[in-house]
Each structure stands twice: as structure tokens, then as C-alpha cells.
C-alpha positions as CSV (number, residue, x, y, z in Angstrom):
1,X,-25.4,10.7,-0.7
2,X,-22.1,9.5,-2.6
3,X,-19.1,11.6,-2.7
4,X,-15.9,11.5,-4.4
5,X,-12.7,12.5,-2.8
6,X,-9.5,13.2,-4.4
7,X,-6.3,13.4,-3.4
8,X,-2.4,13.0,-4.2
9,X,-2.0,16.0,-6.6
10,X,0.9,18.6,-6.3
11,X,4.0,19.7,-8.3
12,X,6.7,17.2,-9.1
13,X,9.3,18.1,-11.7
14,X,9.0,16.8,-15.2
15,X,10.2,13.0,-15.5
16,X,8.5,12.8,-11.6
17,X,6.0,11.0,-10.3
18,X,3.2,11.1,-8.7
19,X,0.1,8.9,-7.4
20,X,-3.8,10.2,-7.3
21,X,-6.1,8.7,-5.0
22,X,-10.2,8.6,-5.0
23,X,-12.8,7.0,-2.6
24,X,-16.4,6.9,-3.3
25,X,-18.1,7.3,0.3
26,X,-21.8,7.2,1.0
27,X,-24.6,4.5,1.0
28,X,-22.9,2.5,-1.9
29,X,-24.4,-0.5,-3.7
30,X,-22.1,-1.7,-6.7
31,X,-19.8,0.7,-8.0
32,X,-19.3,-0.1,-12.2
33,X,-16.2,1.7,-14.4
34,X,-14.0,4.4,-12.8
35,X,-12.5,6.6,-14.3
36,X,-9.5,9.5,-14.0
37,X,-10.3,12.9,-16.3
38,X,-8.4,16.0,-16.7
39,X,-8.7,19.9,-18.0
40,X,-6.0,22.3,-18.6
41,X,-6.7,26.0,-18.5
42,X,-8.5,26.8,-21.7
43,X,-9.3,23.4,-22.7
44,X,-12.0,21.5,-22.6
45,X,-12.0,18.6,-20.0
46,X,-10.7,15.3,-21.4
47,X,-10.5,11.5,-20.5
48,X,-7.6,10.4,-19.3
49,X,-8.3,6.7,-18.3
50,X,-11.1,4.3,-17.1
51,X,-11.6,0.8,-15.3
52,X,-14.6,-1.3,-15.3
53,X,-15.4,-3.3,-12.4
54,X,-13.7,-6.4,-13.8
55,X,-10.2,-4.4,-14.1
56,X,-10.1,-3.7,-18.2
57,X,-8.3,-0.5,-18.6
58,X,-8.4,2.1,-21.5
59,X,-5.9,4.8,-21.7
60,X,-5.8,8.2,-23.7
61,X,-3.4,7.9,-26.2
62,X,-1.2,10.1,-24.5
63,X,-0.7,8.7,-21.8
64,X,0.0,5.4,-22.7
65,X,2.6,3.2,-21.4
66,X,3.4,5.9,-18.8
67,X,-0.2,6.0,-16.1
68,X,-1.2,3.6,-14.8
69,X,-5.2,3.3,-13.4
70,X,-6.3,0.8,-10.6
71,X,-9.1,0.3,-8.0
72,X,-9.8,-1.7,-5.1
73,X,-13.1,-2.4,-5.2
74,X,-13.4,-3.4,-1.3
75,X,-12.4,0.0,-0.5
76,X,-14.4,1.6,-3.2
77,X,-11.3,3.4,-4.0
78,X,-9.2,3.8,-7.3
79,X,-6.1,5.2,-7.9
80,X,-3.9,6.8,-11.0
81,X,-0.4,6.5,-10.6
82,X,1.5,8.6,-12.8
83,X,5.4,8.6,-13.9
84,X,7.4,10.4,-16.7
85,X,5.6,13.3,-16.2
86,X,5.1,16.2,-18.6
87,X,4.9,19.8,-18.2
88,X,1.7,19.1,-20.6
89,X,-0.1,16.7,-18.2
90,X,-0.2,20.3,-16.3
91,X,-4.0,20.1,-15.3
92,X,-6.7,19.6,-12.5
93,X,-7.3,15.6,-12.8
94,X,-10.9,15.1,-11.7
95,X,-12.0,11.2,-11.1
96,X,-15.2,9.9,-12.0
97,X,-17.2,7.2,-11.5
98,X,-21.0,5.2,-12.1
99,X,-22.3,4.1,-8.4
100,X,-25.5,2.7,-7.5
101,X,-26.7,2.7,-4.1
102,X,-29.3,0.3,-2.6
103,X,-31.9,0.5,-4.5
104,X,-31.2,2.9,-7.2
105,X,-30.1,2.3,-10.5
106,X,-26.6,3.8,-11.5
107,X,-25.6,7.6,-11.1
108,X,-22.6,9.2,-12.4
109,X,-20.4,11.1,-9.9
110,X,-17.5,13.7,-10.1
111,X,-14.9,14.4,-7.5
112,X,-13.8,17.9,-6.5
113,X,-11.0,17.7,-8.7
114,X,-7.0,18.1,-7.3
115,X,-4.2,20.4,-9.1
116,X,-1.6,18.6,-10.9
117,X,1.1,20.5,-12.2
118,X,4.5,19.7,-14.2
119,X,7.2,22.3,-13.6
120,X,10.7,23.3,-13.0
């Protein structure tokens, strides 16, 4: 069984910022792209960035130039590290990922999400 587990999320002030962690745990083959989503309340859920095994990165255009996505593939763990942030990257950041365990072809996995909220 593969699980996702967040954490890092919190309240920080706008212009803050702050650092998400995830680690994929379980009977893990190869894990391929990573990725960091988010939904705010009444929206629909929406990517925020990815990384393929090989480190290429893709960012929303939104975030661009201020988050930054990594991984470290030994620990099976990536991270999202976030500065000059909004009140409108107010949202529960959720990571993702594609994992194959021995013998398996690739599954797609969600983590339980973690509260990330810009405010005064």
C-alpha cells in the first residue's frame, strides 16, 4: 500500500513563506512525475506544479517565478517551497504523484491534503 503524507502548511502573512513536504511510503518500485495541486473553497482543484523523475519542472502561470517544486528521489519525497505569498494562494495544497510498486505498473496517488492559508 502507498501513501502520501503531507506536511508544512499553516498561516504565514502575505509576502511569507512557507515550505510543503510529501513522502510516498509503502512497497515502492520507481516513482515517475510529482506533482503539488491546490483547491480553494468553491473552486475546482487546480495544478499548481509538477516534476518528472529527471527534475523538469512546469509551473502554473501563477505561480511562476515565486514556488519552487523539488524531490529527492532517494527519499521518495518532494517538496514545494513557497515565497511571496498571496492571500489568493489561500487553499488546501494536495501533492500527487505516479508510483509503481514491484511488480505493478504505475498508479496515481493523492495525499491527504494540508491547509495553506494567506492572511493578516
Amino acid at each position: 500500500q502507498v501513501q502520501l503524507v503531507e506536511s508544512g502548511g499553516g498561516l504565514v502573512q502575505p509576502g511569507g513563506s512557507l515550505r510543503l513536504s510529501c513522502a510516498a511510503t509503502g512497497s515502492i518500485f520507481r516513482i515517475n512525475v510529482m506533482g503539488w495541486y491546490r483547491q480553494a473553497p468553491g473552486k475546482q482543484r487546480e495544478l499548481v506544479a509538477t516534476i518528472t523523475s529527471t527534475g523538469s519542472t512546469n509551473y502554473a502561470d501563477s505561480v511562476k517565478g515565486r514556488f519552487t517544486i523539488s524531490r529527492d528521489n532517494y527519499k521518495n519525497t518532494e517538496y514545494l517551497q513557497m515565497n511571496s505569498l498571496k492571500p489568493e494562494d489561500t487553499a488546501v495544497y494536495y501533492c500527487n504523484a505516479d508510483v509503481a510498486q514491484h511488480g505493478s505498473w504505475y498508479s496515481n496517488y493523492w495525499g491527504q491534503g494540508t491547509q495553506v492559508t494567506v492572511s493578516f
